[in-house]
N, CA, C and O atoms as a GROMACS GRO file, in nm:
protein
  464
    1UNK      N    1   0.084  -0.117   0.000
    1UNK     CA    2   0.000   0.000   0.000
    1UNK      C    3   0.088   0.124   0.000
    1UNK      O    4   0.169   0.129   0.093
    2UNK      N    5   0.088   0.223  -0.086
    2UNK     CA    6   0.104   0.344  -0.115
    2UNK      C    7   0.087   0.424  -0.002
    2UNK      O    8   0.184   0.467   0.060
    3UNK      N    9  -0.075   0.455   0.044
    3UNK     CA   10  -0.073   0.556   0.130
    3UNK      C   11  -0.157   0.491   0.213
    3UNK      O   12  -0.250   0.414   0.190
    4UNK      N   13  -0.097   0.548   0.342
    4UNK     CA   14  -0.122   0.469   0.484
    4UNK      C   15  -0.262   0.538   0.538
    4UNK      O   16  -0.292   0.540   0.657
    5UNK      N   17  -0.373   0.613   0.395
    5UNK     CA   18  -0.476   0.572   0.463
    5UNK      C   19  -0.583   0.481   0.378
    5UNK      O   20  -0.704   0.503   0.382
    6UNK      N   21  -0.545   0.412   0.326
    6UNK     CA   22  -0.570   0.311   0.291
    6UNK      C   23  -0.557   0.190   0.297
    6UNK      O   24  -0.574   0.116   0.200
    7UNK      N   25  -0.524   0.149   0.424
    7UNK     CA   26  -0.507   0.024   0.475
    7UNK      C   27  -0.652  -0.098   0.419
    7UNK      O   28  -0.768  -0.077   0.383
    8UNK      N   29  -0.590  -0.192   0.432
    8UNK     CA   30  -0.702  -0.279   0.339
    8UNK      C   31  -0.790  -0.338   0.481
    8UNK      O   32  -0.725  -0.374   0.578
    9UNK      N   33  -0.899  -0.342   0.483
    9UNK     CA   34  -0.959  -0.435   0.564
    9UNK      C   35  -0.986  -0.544   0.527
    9UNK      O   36  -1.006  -0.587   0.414
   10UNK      N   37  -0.989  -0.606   0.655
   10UNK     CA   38  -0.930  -0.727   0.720
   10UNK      C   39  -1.013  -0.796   0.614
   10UNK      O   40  -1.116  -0.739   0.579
   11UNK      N   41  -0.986  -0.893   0.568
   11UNK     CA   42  -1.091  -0.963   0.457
   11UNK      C   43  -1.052  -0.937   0.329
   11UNK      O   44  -1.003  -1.028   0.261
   12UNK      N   45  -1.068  -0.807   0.279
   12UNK     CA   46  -1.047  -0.750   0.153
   12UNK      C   47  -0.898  -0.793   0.066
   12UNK      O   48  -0.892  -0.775  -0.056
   13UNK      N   49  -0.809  -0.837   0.126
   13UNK     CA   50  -0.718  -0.880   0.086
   13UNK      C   51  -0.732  -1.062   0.027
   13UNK      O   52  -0.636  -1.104  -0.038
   14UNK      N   53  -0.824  -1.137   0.047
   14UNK     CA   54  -0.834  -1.234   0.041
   14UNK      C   55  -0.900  -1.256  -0.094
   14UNK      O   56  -0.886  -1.342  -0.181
   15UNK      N   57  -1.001  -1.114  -0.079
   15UNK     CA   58  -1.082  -1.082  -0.207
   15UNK      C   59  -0.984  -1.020  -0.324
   15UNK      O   60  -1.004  -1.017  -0.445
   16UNK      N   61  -0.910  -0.989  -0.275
   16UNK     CA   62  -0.859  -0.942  -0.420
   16UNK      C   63  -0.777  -1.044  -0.510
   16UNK      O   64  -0.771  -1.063  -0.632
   17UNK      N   65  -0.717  -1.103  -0.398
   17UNK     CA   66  -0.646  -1.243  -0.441
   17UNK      C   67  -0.715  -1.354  -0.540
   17UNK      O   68  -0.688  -1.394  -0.653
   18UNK      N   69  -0.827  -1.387  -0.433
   18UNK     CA   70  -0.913  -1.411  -0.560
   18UNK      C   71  -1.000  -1.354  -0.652
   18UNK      O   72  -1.062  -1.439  -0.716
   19UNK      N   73  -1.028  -1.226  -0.683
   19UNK     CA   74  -1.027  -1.190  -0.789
   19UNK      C   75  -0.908  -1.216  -0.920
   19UNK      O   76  -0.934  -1.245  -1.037
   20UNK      N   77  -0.822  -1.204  -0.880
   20UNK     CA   78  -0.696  -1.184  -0.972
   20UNK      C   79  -0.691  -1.339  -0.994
   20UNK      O   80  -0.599  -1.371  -1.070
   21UNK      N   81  -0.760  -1.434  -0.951
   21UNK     CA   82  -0.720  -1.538  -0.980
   21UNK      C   83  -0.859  -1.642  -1.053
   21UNK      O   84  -0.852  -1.758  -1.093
   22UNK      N   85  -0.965  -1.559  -1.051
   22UNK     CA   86  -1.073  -1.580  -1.145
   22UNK      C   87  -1.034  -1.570  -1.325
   22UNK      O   88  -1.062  -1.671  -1.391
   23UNK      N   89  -0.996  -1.497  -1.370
   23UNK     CA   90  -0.956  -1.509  -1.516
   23UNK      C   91  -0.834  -1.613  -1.562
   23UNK      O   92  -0.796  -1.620  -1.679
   24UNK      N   93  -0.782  -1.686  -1.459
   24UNK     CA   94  -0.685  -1.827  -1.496
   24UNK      C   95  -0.623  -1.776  -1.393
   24UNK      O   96  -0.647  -1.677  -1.324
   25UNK      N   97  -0.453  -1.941  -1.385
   25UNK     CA   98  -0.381  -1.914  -1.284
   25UNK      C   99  -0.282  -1.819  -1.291
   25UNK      O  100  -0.260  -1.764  -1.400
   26UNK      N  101  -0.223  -1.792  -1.203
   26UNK     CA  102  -0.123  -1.701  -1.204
   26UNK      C  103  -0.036  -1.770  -1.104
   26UNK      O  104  -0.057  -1.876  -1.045
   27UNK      N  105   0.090  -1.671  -1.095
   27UNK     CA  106   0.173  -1.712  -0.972
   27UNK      C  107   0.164  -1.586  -0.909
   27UNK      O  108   0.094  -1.494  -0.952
   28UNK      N  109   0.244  -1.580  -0.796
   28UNK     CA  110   0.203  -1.468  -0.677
   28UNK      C  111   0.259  -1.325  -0.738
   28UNK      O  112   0.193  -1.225  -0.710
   29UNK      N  113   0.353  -1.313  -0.802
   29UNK     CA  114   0.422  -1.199  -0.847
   29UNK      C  115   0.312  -1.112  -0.984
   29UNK      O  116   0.295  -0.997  -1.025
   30UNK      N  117   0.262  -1.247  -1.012
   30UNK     CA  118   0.174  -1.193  -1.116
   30UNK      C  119   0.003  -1.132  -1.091
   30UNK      O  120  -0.073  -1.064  -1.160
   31UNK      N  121  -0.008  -1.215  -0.921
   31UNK     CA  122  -0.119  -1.144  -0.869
   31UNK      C  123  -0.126  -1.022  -0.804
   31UNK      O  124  -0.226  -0.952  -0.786
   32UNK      N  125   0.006  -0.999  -0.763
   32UNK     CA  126   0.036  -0.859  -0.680
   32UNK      C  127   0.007  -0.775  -0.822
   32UNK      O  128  -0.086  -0.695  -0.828
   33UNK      N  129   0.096  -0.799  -0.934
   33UNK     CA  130   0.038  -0.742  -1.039
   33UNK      C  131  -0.040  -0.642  -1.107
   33UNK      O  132  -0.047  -0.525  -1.142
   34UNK      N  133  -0.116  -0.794  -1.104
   34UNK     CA  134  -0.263  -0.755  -1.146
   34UNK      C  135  -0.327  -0.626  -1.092
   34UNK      O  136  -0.362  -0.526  -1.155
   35UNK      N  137  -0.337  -0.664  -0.903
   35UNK     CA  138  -0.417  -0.576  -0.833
   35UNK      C  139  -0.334  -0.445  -0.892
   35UNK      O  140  -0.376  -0.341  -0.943
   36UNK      N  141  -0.263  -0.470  -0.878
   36UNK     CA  142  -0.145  -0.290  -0.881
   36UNK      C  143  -0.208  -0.204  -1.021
   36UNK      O  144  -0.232  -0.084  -1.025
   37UNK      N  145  -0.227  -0.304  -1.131
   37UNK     CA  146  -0.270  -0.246  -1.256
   37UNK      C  147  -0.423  -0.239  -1.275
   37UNK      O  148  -0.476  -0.157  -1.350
   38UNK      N  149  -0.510  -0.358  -1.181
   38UNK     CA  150  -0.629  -0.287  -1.178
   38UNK      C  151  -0.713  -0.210  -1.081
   38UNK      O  152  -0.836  -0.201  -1.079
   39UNK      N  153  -0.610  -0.146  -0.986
   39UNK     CA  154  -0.619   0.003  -0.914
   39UNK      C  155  -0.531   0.086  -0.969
   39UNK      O  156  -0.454   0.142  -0.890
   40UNK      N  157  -0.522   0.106  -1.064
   40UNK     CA  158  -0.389   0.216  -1.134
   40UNK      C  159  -0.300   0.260  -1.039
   40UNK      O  160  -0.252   0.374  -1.045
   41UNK      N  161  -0.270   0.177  -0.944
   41UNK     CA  162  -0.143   0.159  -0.852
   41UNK      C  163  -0.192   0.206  -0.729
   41UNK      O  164  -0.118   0.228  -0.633
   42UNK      N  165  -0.297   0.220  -0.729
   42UNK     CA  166  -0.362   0.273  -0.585
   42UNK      C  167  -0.343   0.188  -0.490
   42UNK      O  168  -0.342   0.233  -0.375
   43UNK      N  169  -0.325   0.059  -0.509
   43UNK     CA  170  -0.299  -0.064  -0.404
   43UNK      C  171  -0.196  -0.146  -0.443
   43UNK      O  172  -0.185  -0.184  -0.560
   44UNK      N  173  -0.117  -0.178  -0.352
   44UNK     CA  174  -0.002  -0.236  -0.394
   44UNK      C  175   0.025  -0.370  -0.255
   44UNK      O  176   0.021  -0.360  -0.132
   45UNK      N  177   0.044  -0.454  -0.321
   45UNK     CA  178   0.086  -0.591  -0.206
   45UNK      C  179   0.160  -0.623  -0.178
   45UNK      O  180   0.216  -0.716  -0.235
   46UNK      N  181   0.201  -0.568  -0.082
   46UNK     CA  182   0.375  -0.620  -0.010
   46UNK      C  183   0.344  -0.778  -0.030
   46UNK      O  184   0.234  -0.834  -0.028
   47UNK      N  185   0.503  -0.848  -0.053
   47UNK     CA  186   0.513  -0.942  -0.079
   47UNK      C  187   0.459  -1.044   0.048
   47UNK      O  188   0.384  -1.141   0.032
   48UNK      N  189   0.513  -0.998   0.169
   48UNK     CA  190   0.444  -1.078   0.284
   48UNK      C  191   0.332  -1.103   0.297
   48UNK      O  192   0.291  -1.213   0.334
   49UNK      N  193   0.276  -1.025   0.275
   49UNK     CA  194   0.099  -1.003   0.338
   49UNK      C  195   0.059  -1.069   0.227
   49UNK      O  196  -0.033  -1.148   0.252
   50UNK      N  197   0.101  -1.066   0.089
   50UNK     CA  198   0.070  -1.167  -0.027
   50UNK      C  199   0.040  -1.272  -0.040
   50UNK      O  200  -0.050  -1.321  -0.108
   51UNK      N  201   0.180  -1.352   0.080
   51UNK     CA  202   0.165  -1.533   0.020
   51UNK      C  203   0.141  -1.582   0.176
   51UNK      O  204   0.142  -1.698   0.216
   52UNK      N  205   0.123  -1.479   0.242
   52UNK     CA  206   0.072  -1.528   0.370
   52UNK      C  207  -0.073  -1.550   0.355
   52UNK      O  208  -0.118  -1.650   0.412
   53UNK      N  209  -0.140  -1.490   0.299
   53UNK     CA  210  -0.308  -1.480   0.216
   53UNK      C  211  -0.282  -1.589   0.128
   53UNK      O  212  -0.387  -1.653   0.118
   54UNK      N  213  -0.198  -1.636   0.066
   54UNK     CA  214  -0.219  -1.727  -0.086
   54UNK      C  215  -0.213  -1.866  -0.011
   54UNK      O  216  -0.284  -1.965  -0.028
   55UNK      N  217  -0.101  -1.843   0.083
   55UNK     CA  218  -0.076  -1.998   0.159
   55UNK      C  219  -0.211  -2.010   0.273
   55UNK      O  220  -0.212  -2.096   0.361
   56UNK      N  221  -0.280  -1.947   0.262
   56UNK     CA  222  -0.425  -1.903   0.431
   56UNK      C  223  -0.495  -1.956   0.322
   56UNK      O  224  -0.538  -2.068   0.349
   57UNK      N  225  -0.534  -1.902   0.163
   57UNK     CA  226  -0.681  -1.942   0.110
   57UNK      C  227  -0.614  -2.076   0.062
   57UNK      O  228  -0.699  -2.160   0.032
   58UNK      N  229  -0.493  -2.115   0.048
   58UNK     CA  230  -0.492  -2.294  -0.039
   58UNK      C  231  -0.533  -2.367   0.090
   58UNK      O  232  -0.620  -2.454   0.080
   59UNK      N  233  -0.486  -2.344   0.199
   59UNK     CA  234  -0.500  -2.415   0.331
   59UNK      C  235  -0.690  -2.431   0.283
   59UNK      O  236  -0.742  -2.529   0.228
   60UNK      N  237  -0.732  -2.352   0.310
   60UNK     CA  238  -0.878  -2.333   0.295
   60UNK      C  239  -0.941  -2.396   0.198
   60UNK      O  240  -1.062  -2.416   0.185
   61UNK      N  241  -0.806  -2.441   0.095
   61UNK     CA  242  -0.951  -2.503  -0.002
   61UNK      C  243  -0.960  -2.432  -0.128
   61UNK      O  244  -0.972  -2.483  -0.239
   62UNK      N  245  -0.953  -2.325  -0.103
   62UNK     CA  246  -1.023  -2.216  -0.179
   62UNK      C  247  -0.936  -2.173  -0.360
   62UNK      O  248  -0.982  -2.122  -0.463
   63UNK      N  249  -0.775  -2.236  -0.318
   63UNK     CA  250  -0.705  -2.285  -0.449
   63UNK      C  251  -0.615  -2.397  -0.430
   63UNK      O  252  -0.578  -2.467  -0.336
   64UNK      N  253  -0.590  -2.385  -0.579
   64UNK     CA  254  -0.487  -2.517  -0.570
   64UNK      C  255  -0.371  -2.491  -0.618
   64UNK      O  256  -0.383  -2.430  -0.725
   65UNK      N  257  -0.220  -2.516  -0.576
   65UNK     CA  258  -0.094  -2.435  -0.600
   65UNK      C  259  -0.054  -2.600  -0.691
   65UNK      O  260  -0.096  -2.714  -0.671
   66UNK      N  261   0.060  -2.535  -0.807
   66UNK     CA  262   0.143  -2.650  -0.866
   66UNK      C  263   0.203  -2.557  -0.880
   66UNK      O  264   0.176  -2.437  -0.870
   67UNK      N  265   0.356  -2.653  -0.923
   67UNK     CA  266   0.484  -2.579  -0.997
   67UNK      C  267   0.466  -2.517  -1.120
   67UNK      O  268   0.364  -2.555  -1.177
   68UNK      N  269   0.537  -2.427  -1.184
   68UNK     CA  270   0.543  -2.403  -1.310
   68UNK      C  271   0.677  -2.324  -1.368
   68UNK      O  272   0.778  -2.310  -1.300
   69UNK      N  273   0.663  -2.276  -1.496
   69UNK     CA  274   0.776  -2.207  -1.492
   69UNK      C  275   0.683  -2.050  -1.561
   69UNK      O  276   0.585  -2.038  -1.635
   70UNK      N  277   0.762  -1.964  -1.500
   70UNK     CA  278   0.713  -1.812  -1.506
   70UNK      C  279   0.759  -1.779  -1.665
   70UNK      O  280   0.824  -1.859  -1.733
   71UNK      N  281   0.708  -1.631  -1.718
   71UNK     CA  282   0.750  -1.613  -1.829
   71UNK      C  283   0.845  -1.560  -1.847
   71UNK      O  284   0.848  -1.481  -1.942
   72UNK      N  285   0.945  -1.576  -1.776
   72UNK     CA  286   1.074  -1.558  -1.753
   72UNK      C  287   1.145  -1.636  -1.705
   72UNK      O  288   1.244  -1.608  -1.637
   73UNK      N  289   1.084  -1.804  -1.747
   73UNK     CA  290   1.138  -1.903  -1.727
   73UNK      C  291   1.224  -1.942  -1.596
   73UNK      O  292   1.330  -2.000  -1.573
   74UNK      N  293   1.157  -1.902  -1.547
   74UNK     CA  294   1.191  -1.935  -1.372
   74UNK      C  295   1.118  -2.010  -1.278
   74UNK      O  296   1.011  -1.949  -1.277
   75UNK      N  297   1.109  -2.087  -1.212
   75UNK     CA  298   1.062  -2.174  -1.107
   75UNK      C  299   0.988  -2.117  -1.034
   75UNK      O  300   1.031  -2.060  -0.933
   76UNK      N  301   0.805  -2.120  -1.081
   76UNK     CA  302   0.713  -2.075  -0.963
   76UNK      C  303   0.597  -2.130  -0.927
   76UNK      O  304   0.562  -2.244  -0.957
   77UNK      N  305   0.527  -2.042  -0.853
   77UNK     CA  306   0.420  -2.190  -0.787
   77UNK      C  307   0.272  -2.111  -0.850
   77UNK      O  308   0.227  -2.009  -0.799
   78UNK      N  309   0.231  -2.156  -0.927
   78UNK     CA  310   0.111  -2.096  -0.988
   78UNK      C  311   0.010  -2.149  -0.854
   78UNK      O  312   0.032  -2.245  -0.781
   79UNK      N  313  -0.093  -2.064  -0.851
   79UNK     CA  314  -0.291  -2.050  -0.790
   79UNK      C  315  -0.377  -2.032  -0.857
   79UNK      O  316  -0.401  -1.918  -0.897
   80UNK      N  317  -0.438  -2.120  -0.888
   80UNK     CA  318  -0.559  -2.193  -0.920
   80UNK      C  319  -0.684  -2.145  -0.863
   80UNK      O  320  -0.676  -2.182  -0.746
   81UNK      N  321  -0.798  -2.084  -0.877
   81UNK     CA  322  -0.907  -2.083  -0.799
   81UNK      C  323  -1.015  -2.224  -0.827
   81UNK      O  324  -1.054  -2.269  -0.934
   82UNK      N  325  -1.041  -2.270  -0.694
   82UNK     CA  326  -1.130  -2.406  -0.679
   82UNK      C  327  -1.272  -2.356  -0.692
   82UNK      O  328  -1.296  -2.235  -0.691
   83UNK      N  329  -1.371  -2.451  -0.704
   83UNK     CA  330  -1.528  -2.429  -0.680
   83UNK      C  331  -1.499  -2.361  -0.543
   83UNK      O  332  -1.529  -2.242  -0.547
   84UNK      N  333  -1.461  -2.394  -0.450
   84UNK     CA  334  -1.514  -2.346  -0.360
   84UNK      C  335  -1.442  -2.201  -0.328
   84UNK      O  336  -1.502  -2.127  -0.250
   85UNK      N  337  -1.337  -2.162  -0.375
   85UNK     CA  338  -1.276  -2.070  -0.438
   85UNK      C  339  -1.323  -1.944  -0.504
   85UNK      O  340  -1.289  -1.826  -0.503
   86UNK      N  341  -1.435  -2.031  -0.573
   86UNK     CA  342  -1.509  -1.939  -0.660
   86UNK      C  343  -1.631  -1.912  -0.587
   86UNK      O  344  -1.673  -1.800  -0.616
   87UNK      N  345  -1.717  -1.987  -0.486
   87UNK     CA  346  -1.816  -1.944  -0.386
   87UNK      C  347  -1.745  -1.822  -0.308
   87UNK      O  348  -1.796  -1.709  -0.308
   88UNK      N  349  -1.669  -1.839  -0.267
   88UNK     CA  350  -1.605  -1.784  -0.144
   88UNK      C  351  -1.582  -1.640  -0.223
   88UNK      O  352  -1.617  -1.546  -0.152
   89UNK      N  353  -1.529  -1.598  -0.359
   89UNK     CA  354  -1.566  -1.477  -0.415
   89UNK      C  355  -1.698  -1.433  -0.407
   89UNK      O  356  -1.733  -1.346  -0.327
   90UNK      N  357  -1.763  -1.482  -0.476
   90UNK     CA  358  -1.885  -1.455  -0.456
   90UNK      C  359  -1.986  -1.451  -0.347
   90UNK      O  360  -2.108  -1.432  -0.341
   91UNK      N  361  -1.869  -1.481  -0.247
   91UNK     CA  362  -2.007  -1.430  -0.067
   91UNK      C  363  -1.898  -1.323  -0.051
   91UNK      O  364  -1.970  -1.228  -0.021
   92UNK      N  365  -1.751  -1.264  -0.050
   92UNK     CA  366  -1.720  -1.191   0.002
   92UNK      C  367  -1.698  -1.109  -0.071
   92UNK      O  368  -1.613  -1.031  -0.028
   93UNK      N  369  -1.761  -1.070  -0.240
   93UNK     CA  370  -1.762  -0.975  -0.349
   93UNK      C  371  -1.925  -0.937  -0.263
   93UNK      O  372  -1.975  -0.827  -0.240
   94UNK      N  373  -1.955  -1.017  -0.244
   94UNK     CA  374  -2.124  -0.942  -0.177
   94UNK      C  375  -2.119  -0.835  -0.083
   94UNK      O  376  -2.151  -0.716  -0.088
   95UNK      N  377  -2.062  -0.920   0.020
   95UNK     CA  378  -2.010  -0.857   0.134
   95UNK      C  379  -1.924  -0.714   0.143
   95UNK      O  380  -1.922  -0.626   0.228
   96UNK      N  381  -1.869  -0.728   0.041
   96UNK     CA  382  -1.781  -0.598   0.054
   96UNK      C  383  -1.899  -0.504  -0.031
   96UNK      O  384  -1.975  -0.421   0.018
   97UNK      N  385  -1.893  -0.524  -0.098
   97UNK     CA  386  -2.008  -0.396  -0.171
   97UNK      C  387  -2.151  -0.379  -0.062
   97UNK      O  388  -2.190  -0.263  -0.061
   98UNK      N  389  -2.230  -0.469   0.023
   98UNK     CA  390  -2.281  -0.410   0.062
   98UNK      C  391  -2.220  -0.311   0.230
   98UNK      O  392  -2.284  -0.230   0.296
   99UNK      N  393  -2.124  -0.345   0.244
   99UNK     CA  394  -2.019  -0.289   0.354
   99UNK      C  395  -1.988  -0.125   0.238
   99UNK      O  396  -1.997  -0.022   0.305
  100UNK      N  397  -1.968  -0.108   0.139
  100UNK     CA  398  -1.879  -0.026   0.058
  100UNK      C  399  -2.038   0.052   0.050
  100UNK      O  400  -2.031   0.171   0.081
  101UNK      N  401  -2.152   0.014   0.022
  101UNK     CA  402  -2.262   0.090   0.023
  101UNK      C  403  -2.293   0.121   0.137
  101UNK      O  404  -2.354   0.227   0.133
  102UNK      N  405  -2.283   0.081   0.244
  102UNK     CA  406  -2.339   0.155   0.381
  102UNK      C  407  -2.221   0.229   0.420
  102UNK      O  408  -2.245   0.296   0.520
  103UNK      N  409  -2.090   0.242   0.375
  103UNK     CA  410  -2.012   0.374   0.447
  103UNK      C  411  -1.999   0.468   0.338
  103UNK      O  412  -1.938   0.573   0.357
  104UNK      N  413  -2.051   0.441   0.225
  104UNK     CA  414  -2.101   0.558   0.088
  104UNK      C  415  -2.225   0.657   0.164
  104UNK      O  416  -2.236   0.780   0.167
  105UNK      N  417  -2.302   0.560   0.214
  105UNK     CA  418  -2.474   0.583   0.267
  105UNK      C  419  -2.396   0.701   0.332
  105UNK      O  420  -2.383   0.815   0.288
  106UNK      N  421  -2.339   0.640   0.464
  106UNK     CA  422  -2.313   0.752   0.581
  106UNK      C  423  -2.206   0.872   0.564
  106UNK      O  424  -2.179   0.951   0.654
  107UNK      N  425  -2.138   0.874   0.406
  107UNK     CA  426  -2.015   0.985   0.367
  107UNK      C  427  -2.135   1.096   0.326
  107UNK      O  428  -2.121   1.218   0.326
  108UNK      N  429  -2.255   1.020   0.291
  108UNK     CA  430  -2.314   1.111   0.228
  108UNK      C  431  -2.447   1.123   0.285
  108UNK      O  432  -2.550   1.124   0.217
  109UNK      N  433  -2.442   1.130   0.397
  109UNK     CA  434  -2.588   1.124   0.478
  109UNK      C  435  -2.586   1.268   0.537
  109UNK      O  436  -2.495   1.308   0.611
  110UNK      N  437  -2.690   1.341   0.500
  110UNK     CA  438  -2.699   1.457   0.586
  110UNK      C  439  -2.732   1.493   0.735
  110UNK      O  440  -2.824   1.416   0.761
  111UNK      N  441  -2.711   1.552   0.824
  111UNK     CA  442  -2.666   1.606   0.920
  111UNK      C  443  -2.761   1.551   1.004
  111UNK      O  444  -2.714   1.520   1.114
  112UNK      N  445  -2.918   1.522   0.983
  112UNK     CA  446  -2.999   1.471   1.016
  112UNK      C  447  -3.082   1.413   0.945
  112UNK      O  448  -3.145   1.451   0.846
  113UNK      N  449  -3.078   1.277   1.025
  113UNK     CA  450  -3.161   1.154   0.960
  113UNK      C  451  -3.294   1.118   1.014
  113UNK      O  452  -3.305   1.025   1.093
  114UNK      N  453  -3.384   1.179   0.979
  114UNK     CA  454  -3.498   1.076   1.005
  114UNK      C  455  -3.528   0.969   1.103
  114UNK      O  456  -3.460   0.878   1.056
  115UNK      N  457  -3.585   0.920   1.211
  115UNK     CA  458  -3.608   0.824   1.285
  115UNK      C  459  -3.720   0.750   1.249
  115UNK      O  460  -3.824   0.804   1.210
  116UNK      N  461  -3.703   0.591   1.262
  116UNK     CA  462  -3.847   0.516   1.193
  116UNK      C  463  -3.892   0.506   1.341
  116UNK      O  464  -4.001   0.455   1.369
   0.00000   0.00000   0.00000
């Protein structure tokens, strides 16, 4: 991360991982990547916090790691997203957007709200 007020919440990092890993596999260098180029660098993944998340969601199930060789012909461990991989996007792609709509709600809620 760039700027320290943008810290990722807790979760959101898991999601991005697998996002980046919905359009085929990748290896980890190529998922930090991704995110970096599809936030026009607004988010960036230290390498730690990376494969500490990659090695947390294979534990889980959620992918599957093999060897490969990079396109720079080097020795790496490609991620796979599993079915359940692909659920697990899709409850915490929910989750975050309706979390991302209720602190939109309250950036933009006027001064006084209504009581039901």
């Amino acid at each position: 991360m760039r700027d320290e007020d943008l810290n990722l919440l807790q979760g959101t990092l898991d999601l991005l991982v697998l996002k980046a890993l919905i359009f085929g596999a990748r290896h980890g260098y190529a998922v930090a990547r991704w995110v970096r180029d599809a936030t026009d660098g607004v988010l960036e993944i230290e390498d730690g916090a990376l494969y500490a998340a990659l090695h947390r969601i294979e534990r889980r199930g959620w992918v599957a790691a093999e060897w490969g060789l990079s396109e720079s012909n080097r020795r790496a461990k490609y991620y796979t997203l599993t079915a359940r991989g692909r659920d697990q996007l899709e409850r915490k792609a929910s989750a975050w957007k309706r979390y991302a709509e209720a602190v939109s709600k309250v950036l933009h809620a006027p001064a006084e709200i209504a009581s039901t």
